[in-house]
Residue frames as qw, qx, qy, qz and C-alpha x, y, z in Angstrom:
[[0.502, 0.830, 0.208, 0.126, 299.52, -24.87, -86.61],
 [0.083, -0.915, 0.345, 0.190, 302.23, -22.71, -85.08],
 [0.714, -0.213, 0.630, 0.220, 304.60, -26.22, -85.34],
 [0.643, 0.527, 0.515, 0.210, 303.99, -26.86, -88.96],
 [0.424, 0.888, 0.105, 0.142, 304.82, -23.53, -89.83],
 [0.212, -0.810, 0.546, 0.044, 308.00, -23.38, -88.25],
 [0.795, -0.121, 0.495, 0.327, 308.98, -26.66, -89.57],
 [0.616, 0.694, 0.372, 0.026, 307.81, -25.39, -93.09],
 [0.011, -0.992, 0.117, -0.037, 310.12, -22.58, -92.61],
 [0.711, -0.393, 0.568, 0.130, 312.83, -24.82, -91.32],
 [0.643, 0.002, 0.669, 0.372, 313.13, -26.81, -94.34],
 [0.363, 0.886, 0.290, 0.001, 313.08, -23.60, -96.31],
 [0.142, -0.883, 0.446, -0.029, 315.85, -22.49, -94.77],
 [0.846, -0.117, 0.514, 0.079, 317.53, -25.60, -94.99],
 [0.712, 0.500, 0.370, 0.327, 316.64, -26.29, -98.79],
 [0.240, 0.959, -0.136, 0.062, 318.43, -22.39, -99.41],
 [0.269, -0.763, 0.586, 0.055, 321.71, -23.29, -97.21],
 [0.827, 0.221, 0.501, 0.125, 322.11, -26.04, -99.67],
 [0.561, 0.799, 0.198, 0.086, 321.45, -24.51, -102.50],
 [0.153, 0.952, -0.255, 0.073, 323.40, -21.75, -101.81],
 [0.749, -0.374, 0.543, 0.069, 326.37, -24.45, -100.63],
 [0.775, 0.270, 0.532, 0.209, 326.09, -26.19, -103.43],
 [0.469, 0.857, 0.145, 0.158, 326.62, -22.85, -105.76],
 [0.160, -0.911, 0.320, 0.204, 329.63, -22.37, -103.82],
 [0.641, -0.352, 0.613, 0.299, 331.34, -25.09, -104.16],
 [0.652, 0.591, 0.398, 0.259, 330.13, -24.87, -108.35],
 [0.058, -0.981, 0.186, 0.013, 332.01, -21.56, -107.78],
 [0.475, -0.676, 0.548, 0.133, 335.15, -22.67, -106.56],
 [0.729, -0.004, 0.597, 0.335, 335.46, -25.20, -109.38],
 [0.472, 0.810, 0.266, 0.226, 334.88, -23.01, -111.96],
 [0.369, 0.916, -0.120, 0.103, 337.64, -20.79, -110.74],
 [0.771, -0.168, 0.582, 0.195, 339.98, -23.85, -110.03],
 [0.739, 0.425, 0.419, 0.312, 339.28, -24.68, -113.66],
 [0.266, 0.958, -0.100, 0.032, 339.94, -20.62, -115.01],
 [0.179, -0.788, 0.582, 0.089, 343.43, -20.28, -113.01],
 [0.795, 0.244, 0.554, -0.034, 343.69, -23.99, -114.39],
 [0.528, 0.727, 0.269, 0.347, 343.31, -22.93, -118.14],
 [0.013, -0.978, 0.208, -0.032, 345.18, -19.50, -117.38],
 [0.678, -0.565, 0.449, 0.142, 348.19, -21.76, -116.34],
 [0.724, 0.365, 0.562, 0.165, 347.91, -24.12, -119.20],
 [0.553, 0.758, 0.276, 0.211, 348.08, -21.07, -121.33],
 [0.080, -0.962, 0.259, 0.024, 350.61, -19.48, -120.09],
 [0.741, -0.326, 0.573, 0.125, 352.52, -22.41, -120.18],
 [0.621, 0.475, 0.589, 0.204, 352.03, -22.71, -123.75],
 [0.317, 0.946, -0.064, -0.005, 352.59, -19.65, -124.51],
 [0.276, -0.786, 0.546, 0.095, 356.31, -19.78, -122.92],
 [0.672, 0.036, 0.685, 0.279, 357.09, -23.14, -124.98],
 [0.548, 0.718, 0.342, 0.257, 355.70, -21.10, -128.16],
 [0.064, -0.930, 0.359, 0.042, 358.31, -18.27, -127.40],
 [0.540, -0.438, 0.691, 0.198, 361.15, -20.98, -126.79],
 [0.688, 0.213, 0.590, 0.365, 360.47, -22.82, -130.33],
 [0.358, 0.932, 0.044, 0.011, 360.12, -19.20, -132.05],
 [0.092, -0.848, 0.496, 0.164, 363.68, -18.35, -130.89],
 [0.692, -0.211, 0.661, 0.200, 364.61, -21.79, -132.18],
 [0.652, 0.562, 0.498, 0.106, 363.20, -21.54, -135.29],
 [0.289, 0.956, 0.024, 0.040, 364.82, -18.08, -135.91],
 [0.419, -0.744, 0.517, 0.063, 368.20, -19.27, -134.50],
 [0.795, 0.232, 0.556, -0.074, 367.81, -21.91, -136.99],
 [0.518, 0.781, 0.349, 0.019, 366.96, -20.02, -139.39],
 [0.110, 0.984, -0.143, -0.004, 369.54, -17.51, -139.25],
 [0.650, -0.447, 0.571, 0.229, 372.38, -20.57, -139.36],
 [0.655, 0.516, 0.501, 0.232, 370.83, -21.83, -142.52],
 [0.323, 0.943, 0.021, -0.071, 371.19, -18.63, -144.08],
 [0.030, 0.888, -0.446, -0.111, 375.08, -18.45, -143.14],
 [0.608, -0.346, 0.660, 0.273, 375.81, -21.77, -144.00],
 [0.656, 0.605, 0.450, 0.039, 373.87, -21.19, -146.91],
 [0.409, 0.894, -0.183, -0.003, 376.23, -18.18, -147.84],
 [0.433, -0.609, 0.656, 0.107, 379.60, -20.15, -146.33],
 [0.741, 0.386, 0.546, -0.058, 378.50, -22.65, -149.02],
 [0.596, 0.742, 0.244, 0.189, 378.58, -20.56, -151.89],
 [0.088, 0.896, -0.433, -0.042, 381.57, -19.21, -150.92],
 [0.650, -0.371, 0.636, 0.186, 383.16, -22.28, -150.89],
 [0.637, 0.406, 0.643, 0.125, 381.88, -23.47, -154.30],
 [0.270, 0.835, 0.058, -0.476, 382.60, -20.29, -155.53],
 [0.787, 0.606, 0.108, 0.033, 384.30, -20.07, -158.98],
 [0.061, -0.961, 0.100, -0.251, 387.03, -18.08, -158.17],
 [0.446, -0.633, 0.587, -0.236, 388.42, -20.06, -155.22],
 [0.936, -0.001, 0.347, 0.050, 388.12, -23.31, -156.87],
 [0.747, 0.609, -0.012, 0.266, 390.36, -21.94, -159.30],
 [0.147, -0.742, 0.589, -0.285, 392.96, -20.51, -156.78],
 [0.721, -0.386, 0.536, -0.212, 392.64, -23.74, -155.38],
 [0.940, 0.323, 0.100, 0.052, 393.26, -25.76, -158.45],
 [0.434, 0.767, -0.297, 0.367, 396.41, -23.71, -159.30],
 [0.343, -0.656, 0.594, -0.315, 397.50, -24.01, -155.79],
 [0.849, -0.010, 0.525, -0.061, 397.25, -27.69, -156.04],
 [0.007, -0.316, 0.805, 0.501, 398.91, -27.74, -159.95],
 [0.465, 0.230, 0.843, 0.141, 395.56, -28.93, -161.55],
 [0.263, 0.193, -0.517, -0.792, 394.44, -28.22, -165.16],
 [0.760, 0.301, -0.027, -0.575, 391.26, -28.37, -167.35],
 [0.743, -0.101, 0.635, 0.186, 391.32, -31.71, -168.60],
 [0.035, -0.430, 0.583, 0.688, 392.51, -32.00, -172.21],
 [0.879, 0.106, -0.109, -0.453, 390.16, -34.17, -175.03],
 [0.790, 0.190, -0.580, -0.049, 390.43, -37.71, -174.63],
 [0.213, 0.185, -0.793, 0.540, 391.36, -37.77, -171.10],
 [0.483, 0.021, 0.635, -0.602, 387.75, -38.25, -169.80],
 [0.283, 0.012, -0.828, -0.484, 386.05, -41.29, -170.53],
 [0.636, -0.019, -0.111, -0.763, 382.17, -42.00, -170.62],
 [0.077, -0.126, 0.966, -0.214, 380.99, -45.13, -169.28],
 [0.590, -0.205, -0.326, -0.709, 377.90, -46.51, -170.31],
 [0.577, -0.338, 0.454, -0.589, 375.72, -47.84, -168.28]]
């Protein structure tokens, strides 16, 4: 009787240092996987910083090519520039219309 109950016990103790094994190692992957994902996202975050400053470095070219533009085109300067160059308004009859 005494036998039996010490095995019984035995493979009580057994079936726990499993278990409890078995919950470590489910442990350890789970916070594998967190620092994992934590990585992942931090990663991601630093690539979203890097395309923000692009986008606003971008942005803030457009803008001045957008006013370097309109100062070229301006009304003003083409007309310094024509005079500096000796050209006049055309006169009538000196532009002709081409149909298609």
């Amino acid at each position: 009787m005494n036998a039996n109950a010490n095995a019984s016990r035995k493979n009580r103790s057994t079936g726990w240092y499993w278990a409890t094994a078995l919950l470590g190692v489910c442990g350890l992957v789970l916070g594998l996987a967190v620092v994992w994902v934590n990585i992942e996202r931090l990663d991601l975050a630093y690539e979203l910083k890097q395309l923000q400053t692009e986008l606003e470095q971008k942005n803030n070219l457009q803008a001045k090519l957008e006013v370097e533009r309109m100062n070229l085109l301006s009304s003003s300067r083409l007309r310094a520039l024509a005079e500096e160059n000796e050209l006049h308004q055309a006169e009538p009859g000196q532009i002709r219309i081409l149909s298609p």
